[in-house]
C-alpha positions in Angstrom: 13.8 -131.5 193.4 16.9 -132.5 191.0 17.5 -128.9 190.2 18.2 -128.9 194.3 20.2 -131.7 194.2 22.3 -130.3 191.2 22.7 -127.1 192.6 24.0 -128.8 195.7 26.0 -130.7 194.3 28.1 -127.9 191.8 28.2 -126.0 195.6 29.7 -129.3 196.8 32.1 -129.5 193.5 33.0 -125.9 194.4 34.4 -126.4 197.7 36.3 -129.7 196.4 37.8 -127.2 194.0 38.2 -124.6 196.4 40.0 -127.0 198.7 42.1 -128.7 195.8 43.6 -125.6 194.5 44.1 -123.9 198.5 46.4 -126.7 199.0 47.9 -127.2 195.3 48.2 -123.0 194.7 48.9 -121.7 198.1 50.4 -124.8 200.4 47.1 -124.6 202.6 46.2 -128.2 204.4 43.8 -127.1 207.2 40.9 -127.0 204.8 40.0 -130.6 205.5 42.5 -132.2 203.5 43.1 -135.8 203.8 46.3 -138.0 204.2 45.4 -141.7 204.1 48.8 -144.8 203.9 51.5 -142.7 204.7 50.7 -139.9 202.1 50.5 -142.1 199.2 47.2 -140.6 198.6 45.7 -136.7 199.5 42.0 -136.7 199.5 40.0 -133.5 198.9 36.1 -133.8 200.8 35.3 -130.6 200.6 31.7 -130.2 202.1 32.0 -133.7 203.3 33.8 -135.6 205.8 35.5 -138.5 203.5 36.9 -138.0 200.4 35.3 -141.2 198.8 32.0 -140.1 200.1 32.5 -137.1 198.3 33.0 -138.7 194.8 30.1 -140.9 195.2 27.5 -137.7 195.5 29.4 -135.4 192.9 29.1 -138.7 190.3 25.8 -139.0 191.1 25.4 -135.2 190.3 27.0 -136.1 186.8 25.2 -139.6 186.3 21.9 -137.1 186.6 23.0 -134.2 184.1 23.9 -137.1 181.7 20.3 -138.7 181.9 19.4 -135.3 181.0 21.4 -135.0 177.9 20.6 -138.7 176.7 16.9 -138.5 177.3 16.4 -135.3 176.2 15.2 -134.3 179.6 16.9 -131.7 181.2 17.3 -130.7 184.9 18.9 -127.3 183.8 19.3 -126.0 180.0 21.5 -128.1 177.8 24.0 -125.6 178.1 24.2 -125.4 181.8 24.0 -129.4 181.7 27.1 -130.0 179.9 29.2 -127.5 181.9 27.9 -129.3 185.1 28.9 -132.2 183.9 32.3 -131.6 183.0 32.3 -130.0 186.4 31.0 -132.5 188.8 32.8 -135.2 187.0 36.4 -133.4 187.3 35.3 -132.4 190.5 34.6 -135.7 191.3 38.0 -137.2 190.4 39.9 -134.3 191.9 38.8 -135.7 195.5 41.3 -138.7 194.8 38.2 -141.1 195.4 38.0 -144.0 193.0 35.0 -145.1 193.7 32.8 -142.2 192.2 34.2 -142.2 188.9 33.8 -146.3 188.7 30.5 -146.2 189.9 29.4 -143.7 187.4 31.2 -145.5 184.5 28.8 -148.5 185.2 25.9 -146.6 186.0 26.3 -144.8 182.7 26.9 -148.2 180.8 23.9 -149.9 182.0 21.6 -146.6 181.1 22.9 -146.5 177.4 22.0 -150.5 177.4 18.9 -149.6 178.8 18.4 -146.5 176.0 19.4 -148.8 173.2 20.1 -146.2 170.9 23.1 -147.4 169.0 24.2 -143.5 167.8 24.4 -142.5 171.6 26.5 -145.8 172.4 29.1 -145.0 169.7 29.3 -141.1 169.9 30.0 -142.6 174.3 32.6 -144.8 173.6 34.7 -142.5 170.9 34.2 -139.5 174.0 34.7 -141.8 176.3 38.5 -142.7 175.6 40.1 -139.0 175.8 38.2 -138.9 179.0 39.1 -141.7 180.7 43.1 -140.3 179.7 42.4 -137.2 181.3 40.6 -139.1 184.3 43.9 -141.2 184.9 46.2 -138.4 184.6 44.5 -135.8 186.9 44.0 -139.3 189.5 48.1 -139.6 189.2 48.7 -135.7 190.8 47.3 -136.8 193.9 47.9 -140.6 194.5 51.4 -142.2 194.3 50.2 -145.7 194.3 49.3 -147.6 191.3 45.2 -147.3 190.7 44.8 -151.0 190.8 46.0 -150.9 194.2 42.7 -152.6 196.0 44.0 -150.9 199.2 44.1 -154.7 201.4 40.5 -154.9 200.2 40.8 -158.2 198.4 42.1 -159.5 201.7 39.0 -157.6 203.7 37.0 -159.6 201.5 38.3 -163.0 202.0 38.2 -162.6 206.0 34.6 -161.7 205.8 33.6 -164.5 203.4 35.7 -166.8 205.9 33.6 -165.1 208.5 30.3 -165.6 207.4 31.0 -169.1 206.4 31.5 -170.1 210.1 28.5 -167.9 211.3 25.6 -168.5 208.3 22.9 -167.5 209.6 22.7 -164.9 212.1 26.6 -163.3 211.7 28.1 -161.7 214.6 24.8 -161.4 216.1 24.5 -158.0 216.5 27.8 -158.1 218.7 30.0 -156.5 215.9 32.3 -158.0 213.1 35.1 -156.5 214.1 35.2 -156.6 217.9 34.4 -160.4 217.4 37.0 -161.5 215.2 39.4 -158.7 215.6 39.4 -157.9 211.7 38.6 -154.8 209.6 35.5 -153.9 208.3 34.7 -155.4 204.8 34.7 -152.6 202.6 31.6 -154.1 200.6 28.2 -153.0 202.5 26.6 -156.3 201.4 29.3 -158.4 203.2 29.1 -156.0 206.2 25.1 -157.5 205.9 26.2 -160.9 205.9 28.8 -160.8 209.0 27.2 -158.6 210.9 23.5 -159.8 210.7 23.9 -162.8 208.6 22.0 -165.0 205.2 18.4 -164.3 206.3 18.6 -161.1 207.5 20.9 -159.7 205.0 18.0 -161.8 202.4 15.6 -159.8 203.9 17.2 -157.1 203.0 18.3 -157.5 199.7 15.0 -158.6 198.4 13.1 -155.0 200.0 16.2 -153.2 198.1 15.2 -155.0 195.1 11.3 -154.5 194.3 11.6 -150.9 195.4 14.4 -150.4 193.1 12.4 -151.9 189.9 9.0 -150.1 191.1 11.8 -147.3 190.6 12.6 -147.9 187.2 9.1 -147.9 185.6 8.2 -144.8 187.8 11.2 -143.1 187.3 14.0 -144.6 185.7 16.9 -141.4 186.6 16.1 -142.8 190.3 16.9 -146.6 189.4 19.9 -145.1 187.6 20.8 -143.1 190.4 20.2 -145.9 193.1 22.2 -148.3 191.3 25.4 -146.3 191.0 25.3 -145.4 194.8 24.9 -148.7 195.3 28.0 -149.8 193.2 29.4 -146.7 194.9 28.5 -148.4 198.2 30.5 -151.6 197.5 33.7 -150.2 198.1 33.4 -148.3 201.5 34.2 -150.0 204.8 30.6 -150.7 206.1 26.8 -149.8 205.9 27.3 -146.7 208.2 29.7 -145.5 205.2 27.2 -145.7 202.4 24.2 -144.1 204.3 24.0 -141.8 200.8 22.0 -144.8 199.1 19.2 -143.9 201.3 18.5 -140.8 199.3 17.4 -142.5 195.9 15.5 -145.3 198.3 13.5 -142.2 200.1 12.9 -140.1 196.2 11.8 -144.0 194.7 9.6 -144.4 197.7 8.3 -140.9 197.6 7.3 -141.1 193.9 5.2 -144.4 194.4 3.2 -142.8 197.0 3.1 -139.8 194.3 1.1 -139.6 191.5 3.4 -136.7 190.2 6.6 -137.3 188.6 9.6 -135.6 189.5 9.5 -132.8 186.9 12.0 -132.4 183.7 12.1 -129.2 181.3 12.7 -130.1 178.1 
């Protein structure tokens, strides 16, 4: 099952690349190239329909093939794995999406706290710091604003906390956020929760999320890892709708509990 899900995602990575170079190369922008705030940023989605989506699944691609490497474990040969990364990962940032690269960053830091080898941690950080250059620069060909730009999100934020304040407990009562008080989406999929459906609800929620999630890591700790960094993933885009991809670790975690076999590695 992850050798599917890495092979799809390098065919995913390919047409990102495909896309990117099309338009770079040859001038070609019908290939589902993406404009967003008046061309400061062009977005490259490839097999998908949003740029940002499209960064979240190739990171999770990478976040998978580095589990692999670190435990020993491999989806593919260790060959094949480190190629894949590198591939996914640049794929990754050449949609323009932030959010895929951040997510893996803490997905990846939380899994070498979790590995507690200290060799790993140290041989990361010193290959970590060319990377992250390379990141930034490739990020700078395709965006024009600066990358701390939070894109009106901080505001988005602070209208949704306002929001739920005045409507605790039940939201907007299924009546929608936005129609109701004529403001954007959140951009966080936990506030979208709270305003939409409000505290106990959202609660609800939250606490299902949770024990699946840690039933996850002692059955198979690549799905908790892969869970979590969709849902950091998940906490930038607009709404819920937008981060329907966290449903795939939830359906493998849930899978493997009602599974007595484990999702198999070749070492």
């Amino acid at each position: 099952m992850m050798k599917f899900y890495v092979f799809a995602g390098s065919v995913a990575g390919l047409m990102v690349l495909i896309q990117y170079l099309s338009f770079k190369l040859l001038g070609i922008n019908y290939l589902g190239v993406q404009n967003q705030f008046g061309k400061s940023r062009t977005g490259f989605a490839g097999l998908f329909y949003d740029y940002s989506i499209s960064s979240i699944y190739l990171s999770s691609v990478s976040l998978i093939l580095c589990y692999g490497l670190l435990t020993k474990q491999y989806i593919i040969n260790y060959k094949w794995s480190i190629i894949l990364l590198f591939f996914t990962i640049g794929t990754s940032v050449l949609t323009s999406g932030r959010s895929g690269i951040a997510a893996l960053f803490i997905a990846i830091f939380f899994l070498l706290i979790y590995l507690r080898n200290i060799k790993i941690i140290v041989i990361s950080l010193i290959a970590g710091f060319p990377l992250v250059k390379t990141i930034l620069y490739i990020y700078s060909l395709n965006r024009t604003t600066n990358l701390s730009n939070d894109s009106g999100r901080l505001d988005n934020y602070l209208n949704a906390l306002n929001y739920f304040y005045k409507n605790f407990w039940f939201g907007a009562r299924f009546l929608g956020f936005s129609e109701t008080s004529k403001s954007m989406l959140p951009h966080n999929f936990i506030l979208d929760f709270l305003v939409q459906y409000g505290v106990v609800f959202t609660l609800l929620l939250l606490l299902f999320v949770i024990v699946v999630w840690f039933k996850g890591l002692k059955k198979q700790p690549i799905l908790f890892f892969l869970f979590l960094l969709m849902l950091v993933g998940g906490n930038f885009h607009a709404s819920f709708i937008n981060t329907h991809y966290i449903i795939i670790p939830l359906i493998l975690i849930i899978g493997t509990l009602n599974n007595n076999e484990s999702i198999s590695h070749h070492k």
